[in-house]
C-alpha positions in Angstrom: 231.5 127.3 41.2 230.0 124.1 43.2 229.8 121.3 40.3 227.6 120.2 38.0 229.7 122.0 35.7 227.6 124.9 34.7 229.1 128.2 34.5 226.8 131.0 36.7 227.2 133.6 33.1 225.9 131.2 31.2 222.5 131.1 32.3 221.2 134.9 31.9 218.5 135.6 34.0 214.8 135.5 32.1 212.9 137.8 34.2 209.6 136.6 33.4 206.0 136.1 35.4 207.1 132.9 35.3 210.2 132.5 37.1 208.7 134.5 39.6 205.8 132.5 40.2 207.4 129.0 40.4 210.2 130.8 43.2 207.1 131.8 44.9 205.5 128.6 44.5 208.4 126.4 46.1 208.8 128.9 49.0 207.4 126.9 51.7 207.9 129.3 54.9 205.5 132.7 55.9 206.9 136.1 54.0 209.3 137.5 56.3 208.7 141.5 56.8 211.8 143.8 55.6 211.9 145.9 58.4 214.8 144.3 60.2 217.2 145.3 57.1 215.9 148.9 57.7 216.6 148.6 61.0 220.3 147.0 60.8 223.1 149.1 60.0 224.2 148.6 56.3 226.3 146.5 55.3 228.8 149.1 53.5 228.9 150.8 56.6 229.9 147.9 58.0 232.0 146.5 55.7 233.8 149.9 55.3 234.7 149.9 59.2 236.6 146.8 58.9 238.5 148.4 55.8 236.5 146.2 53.0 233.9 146.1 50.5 230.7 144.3 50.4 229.7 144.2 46.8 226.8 142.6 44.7 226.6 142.0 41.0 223.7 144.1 39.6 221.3 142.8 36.4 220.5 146.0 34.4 216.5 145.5 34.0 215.7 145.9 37.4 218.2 148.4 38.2 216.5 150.7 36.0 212.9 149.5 36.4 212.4 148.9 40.5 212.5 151.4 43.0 212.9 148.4 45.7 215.7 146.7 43.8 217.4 149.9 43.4 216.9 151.2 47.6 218.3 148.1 48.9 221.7 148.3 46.0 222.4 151.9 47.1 221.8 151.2 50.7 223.3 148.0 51.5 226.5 148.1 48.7 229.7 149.8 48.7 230.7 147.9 45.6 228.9 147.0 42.1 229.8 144.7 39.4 227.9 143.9 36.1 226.4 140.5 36.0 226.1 141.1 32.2 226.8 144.0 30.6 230.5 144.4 30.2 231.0 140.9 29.1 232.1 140.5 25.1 228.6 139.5 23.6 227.1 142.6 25.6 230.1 145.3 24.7 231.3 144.2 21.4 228.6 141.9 19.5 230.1 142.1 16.6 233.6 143.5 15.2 234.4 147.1 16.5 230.5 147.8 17.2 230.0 148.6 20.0 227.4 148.4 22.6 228.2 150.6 26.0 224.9 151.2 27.5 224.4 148.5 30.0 228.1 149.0 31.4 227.4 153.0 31.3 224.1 152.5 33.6 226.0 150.6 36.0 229.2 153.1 35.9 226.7 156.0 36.4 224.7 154.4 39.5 228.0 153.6 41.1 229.4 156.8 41.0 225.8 158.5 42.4 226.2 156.5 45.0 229.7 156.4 45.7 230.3 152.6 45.0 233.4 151.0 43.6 232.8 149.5 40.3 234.9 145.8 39.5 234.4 145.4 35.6 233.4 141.4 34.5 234.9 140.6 32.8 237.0 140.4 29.6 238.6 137.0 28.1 236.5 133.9 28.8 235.3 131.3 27.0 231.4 131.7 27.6 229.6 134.7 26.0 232.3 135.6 23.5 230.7 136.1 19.8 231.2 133.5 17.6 233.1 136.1 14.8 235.8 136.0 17.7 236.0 132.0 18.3 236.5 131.5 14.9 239.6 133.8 14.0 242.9 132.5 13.4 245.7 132.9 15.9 246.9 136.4 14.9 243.5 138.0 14.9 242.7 136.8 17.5 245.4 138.2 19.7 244.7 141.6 17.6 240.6 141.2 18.5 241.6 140.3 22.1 243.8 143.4 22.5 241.2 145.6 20.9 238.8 144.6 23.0 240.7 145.4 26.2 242.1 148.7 24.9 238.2 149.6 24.0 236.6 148.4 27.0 239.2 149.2 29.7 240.3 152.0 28.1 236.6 153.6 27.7 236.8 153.8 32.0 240.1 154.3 32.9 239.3 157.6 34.0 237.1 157.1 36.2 238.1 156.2 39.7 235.1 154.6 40.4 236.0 151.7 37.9 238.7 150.5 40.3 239.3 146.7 39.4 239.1 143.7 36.3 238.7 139.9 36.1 240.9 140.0 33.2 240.5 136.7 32.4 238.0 134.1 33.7 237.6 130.2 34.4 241.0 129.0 32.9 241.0 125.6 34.5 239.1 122.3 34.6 238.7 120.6 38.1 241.7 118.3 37.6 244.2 121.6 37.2 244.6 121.1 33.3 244.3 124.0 31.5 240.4 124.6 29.9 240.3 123.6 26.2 238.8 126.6 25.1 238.9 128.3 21.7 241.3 131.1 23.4 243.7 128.2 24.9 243.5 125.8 21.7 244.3 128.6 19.4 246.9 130.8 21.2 248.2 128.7 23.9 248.7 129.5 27.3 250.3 133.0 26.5 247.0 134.6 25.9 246.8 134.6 29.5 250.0 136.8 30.4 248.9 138.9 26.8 245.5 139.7 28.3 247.4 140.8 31.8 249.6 143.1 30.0 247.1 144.7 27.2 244.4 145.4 30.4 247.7 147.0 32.3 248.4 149.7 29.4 245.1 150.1 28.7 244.5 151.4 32.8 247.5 151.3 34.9 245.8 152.4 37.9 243.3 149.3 37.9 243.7 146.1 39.9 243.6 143.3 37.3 242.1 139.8 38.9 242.1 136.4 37.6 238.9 134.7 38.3 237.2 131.2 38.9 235.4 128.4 40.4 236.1 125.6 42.9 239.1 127.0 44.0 237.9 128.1 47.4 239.4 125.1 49.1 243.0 123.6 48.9 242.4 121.2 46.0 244.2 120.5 42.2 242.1 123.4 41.0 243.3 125.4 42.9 246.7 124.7 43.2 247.0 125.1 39.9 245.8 128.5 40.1 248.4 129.3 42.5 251.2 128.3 40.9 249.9 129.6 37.8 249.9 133.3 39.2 253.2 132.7 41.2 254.4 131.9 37.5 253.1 134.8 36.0 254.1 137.4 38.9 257.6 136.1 38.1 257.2 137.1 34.6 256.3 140.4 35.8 253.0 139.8 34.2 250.8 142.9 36.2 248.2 140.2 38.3 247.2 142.1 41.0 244.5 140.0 42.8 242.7 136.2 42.7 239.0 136.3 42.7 237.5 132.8 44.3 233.7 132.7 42.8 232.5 131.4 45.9 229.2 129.7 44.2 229.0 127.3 47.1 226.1 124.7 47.9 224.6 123.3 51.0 224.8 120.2 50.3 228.4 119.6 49.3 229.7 120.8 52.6 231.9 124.4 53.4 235.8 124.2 52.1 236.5 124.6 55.6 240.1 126.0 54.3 238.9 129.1 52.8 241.0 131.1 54.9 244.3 129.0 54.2 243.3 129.0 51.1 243.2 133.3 51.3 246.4 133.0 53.1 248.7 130.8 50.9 248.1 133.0 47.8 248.0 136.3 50.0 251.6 135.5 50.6 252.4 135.9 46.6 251.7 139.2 47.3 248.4 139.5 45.4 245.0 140.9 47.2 242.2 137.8 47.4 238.8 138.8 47.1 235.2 136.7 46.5 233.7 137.7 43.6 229.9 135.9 43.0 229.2 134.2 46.7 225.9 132.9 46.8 225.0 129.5 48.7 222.2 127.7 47.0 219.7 125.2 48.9 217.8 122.1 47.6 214.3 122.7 47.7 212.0 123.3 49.4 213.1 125.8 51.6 213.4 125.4 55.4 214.2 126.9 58.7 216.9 124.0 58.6 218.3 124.9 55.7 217.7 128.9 55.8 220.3 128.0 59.0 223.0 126.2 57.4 223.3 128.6 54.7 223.3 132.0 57.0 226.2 129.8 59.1 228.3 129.5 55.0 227.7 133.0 54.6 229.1 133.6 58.2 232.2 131.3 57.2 232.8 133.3 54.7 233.0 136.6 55.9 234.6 135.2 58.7 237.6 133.9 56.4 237.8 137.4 54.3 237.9 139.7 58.0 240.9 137.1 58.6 243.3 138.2 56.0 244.2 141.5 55.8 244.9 140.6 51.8 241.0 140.2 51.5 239.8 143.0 50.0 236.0 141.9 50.2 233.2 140.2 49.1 230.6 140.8 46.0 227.7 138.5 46.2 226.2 137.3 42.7 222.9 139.3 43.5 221.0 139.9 46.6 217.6 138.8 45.6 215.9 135.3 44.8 214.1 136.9 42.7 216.8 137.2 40.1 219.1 134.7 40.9 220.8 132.2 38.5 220.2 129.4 39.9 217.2 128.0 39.4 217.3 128.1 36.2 220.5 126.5 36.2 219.9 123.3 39.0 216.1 123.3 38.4 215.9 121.5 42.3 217.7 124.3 44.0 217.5 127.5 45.0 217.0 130.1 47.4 220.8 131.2 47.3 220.8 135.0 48.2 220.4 136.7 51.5 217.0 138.9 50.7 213.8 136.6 49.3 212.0 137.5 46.1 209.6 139.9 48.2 213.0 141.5 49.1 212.3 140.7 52.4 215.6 139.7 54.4 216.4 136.3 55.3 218.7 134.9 58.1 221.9 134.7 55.5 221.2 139.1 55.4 221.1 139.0 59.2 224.1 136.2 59.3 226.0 138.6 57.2 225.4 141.9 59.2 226.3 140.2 62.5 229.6 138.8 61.2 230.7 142.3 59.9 229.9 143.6 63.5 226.2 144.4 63.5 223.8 143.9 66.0 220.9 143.1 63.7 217.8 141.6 66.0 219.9 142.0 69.7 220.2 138.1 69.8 220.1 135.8 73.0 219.0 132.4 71.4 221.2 130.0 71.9 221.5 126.9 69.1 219.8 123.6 69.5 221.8 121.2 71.2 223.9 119.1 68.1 223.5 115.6 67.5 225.4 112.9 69.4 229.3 112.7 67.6 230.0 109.5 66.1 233.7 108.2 66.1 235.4 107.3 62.6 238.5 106.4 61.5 240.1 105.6 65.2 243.6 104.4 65.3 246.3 104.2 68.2 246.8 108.2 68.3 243.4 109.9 67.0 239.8 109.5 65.7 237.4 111.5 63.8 234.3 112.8 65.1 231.2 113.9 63.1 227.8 115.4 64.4 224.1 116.4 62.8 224.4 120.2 62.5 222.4 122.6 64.9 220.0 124.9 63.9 220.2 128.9 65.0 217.5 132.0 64.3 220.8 133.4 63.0 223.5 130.7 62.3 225.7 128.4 63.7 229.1 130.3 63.4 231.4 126.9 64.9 231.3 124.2 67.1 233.2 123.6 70.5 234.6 119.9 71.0 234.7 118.8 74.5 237.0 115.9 75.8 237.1 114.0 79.1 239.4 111.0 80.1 238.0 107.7 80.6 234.7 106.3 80.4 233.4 108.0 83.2 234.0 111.0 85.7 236.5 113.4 84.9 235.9 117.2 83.6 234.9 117.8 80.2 237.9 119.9 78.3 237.9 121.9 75.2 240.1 120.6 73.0 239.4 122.5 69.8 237.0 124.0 67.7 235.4 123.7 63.9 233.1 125.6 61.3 232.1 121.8 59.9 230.4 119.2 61.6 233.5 117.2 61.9 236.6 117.5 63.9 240.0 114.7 63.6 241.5 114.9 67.1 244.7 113.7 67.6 247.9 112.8 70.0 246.0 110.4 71.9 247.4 107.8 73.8 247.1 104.1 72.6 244.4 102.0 74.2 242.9 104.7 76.0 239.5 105.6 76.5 238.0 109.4 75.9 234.7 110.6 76.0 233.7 113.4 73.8 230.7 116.0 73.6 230.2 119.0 71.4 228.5 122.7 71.8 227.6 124.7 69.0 228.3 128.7 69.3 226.0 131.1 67.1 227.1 134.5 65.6 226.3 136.8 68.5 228.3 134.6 71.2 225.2 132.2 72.7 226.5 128.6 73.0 224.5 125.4 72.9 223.9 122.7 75.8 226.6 120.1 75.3 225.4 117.1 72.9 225.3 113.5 74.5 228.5 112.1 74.8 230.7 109.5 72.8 233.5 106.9 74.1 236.1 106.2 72.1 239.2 103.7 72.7 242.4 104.1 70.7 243.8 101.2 69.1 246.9 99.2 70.4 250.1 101.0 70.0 253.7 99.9 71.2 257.1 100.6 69.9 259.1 101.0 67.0 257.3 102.5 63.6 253.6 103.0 63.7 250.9 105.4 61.9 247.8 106.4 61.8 245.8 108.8 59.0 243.2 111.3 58.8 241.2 112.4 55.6 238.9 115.4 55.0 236.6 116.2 51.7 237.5 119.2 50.8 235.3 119.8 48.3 232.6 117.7 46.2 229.8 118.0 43.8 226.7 115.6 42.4 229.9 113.9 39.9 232.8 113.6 42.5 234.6 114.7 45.3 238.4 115.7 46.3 240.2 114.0 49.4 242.8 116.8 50.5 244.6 116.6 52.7 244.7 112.8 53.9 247.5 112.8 56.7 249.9 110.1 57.6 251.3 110.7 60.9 254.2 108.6 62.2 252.8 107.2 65.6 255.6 105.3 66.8 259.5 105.5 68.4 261.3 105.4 65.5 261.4 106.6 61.8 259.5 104.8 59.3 260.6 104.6 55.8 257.3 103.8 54.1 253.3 103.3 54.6 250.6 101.9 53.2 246.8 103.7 53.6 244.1 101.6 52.6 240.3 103.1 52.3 236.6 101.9 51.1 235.5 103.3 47.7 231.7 103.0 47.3 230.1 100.9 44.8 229.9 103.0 41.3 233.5 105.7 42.7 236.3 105.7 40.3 240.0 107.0 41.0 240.6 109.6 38.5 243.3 111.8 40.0 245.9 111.6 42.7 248.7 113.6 44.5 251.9 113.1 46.5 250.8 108.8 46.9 250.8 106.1 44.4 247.1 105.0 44.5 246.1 101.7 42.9 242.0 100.4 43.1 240.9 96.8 43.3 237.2 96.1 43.9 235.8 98.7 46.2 239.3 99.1 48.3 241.7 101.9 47.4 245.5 101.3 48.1 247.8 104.7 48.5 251.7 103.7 48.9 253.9 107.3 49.5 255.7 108.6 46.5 259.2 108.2 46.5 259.8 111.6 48.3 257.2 111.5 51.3 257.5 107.8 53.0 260.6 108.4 55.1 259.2 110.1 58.2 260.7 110.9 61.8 258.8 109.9 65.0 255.7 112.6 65.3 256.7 113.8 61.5 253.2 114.0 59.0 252.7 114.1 55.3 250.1 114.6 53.0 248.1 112.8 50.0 245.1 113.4 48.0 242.8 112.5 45.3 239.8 113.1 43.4 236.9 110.6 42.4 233.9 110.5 40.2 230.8 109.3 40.8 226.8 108.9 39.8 225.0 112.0 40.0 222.4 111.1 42.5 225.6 109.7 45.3 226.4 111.9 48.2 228.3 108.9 49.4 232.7 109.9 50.0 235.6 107.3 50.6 235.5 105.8 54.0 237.5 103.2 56.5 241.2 105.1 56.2 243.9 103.0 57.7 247.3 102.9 57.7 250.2 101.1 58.1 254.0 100.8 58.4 255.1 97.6 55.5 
């Protein structure tokens, strides 16, 4: 989940008049009409071409209480999970009572509609009765394994009931274990317990580990990875990784989603996203309405490219009963339908990127913004660009490149899903000119942008570098720097270097990989550790770090420069 720190299960839905109202209230655009969702070609049709699922998590109230809720579910889903019902408070309230109605309804609309059900979930910290928290180490591990037993056991029959998030939300941001009750109490073995209770209890079900911020390449979830290449060494039965995927406009795409898929693919574990929704600041715009179809068109985008992803669940479908706004009070908006139910560019974004042909589009994007060099150095720079807009969604950008600063032919010289690109292998004190085109989700490209000139640094011989940094992912408290790359630039080997960047007033250091970073005033000094500072002519390495800061900065570490002491 996309920080603050508030966990989407802990803020149940209130489905009042209320909520309602004040969604309507802060919608600022015309009521779309539904028709073009009746016209499109589902979405599990879709999804089920290209061998996956497209899933949604479904609230029990207006599952059994609205016809529309209940059409666009059965229509539009080839996969179900329960936002609510089969978590601990709802199933087992209380010591060996329990409760199975809500996880029954869902079971039962799944199968009469030939859905695949993924059960949520069944150790986590949140929404576990206090007469659990409480217990000493030994009944607790007896409780937990009852539970599992119970729950998992009560469906194991069923083959629509095909998957688990056995446990949930293990990790803080820094990769440290969570200090929850279950970790203070039993350790980190309650983990490879729960595994192993849910695998006798159903051996047929995929059992998934679950949690947030771990879409990109970052200390979270790196820790998750090594934590399930641990455990699959153990033999412990983890069968797939769920990345949440509760991702915000405003904190910028993980733009390595798919490495991300693809690293722990290769454990041999099937990837899936289990709660994607992409929330807005309000109000809501065309603007915005754009940049969140083009997230949910990343996404997809990065699940169709590993065969390990098995799909994608979003947490909902409707604004009317999303989480968030009751959550981040200024945003919303998240889901693809409105709460009319009428569909919204993210349904349409969606549909296309699976392979539909939702409204036959031939509108090209608006032209994006004039790039702006950063970070330049004697073998690359880094470009960034104001985002286009799209009636569907950007799906990537084209960057263009032409030698000198003027004539020559424009060259495409790569491509990105963010509005930043880090081009490199340039020559020293050269010039460049660069422009950018932005492609939408049924093939239309942009008009080229206004171009940029950019000179490369002095260069020369002997050891040399240069260093590029992205955000891979931040929130209103902080931000992650992964991977910042040290290239050695020069003619001969280098056995150390020395990256120096701008924190901005109010940032603090407080985490770091693969460098030695040190902080004076505002400027942020990274040496290499003593493994990664001896590198060959055209040989790279990586750093990274993580920093907090005020709430109300959107502000990241800037100026990166290197060199060879």
């Amino acid at each position: 989940m996309t920080p603050p720190r508030v966990s989407v299960h802990r803020a149940r839905r209130r489905f009042t008049a209320l909520t309602v109202l004040a969604l309507v209230s802060t919608f600022a655009l015309p009521v779309l009409s539904a028709s073009p969702a009746a016209a499109a070609t589902p979405l599990r049709t879709l999804a089920a071409a290209k061998g996956k699922f497209i899933g949604f998590a479904a609230a029990t109230s207006p599952l059994a209480n609205e016809a529309a809720y209940r059409t666009i579910a059965q229509t539009e889903f080839n996969q179900i999970t329960a936002e609510n019902a089969m978590k601990w408070d709802a199933t087992e309230p209380s010591d060996n009572s329990w409760n199975f109605s809500g996880a029954d309804q869902i079971v039962n609309f799944a199968v009469a509609n030939n859905q695949a059900v993924h059960g949520h979930t069944l150790v986590w910290h949140s929404q576990t009765p206090g007469w659990v928290q409480g217990l000493g180490a030994t009944a607790m591990r007896t409780a937990m394994q009852d539970h599992i037993t119970t729950l998992v056991g009560r469906y194991a029959s069923n083959t629509a009931l095909q998957s688990w998030d056995v446990v949930n939300e293990v990790f803080e941001e820094n990769g440290s274990f969570r200090s929850s009750f279950w970790y203070n109490t039993l350790g980190q073995s309650f983990i490879a317990d729960a595994f192993r209770y849910a695998r006798a209890a159903d051996p047929d079900a995929k059992l998934c580990i679950n949690d947030y911020n771990v879409e990109g390449i970052n200390a979270k979830s790196t820790a998750m990875y090594n934590l399930v290449q641990s455990l699959r060494a153990q033999n412990v039965p983890v069968d797939c990784v769920g990345f949440q995927g509760h991702l915000a406009t405003q904190y910028g795409f993980p733009s390595d989603l798919q490495q991300n898929m693809a690293r722990f693919a290769a454990l041999g574990v099937q990837v899936r996203v289990t709660e994607l929704d992409v929330r807005i600041l309000t109000p809501r715009t065309s603007a915005k309405d754009t940049v969140q179809a083009q997230y949910y068109t990343n996404v997809v985008n990065a699940c169709l490219a590993v065969t390990a992803c098995a799909g994608i669940t979003i947490w909902g479908f409707t604004d009317k009963y999303s989480w968030v706004p009751d959550t981040f009070p200024s945003e919303g908006f998240a889901l693809p339908y409105d709460s009319s139910y009428a569909v919204k560019p993210a349904y349409t974004a969606i549909n296309t990127a699976l392979g539909g042909s939702p409204n036959n589009d031939t509108q090209a994007p608006t032209t994006p913004g004039t790039p702006t060099a950063s970070g330049v150095t004697s073998s690359g720079v880094t470009l960034s660009w104001t985002a286009s807009t799209d009636n569907v969604g950007v799906s990537g950008y084209d960057i263009l490149r032409a030698p000198g600063t003027s004539g020559g032919s424009f060259a495409q010289v790569g491509t990105s899903t963010t509005t930043s690109f880090s081009d490199t292998g340039l020559s020293a004190s050269t010039s460049y000119r660069y422009q950018v085109r932005a492609r939408d989700a049924a093939g239309n490209v942009s008009a080229a942008s206004s171009a940029v000139t950019v000179t490369t640094t002095g260069g020369g011989t002997g050891g040399g570098c240069s260093v590029t940094a992205a955000v891979q992912t931040q929130w209103s408290g902080g931000y992650v720097i992964q991977p910042v790359t040290v290239t050695n630039t020069g003619t001969s080997a280098i056995s150390s270097w020395t990256v120096t960047f701008t924190l901005p007033s109010g940032h603090a250091l407080v985490g770091q990989w693969n460098g030695v970073i040190t902080v004076s005033g505002g400027t942020g000094t990274a040496k290499n550790a003593n493994y990664n500072g001896a590198l060959a002519p055209g040989q790279s390495t990586t750093f990274g770090f993580q920093v907090s800061r005020p709430s109300s900065d959107n502000s990241t570490a800037s100026g990166f420069t290197c060199a060879t002491p």
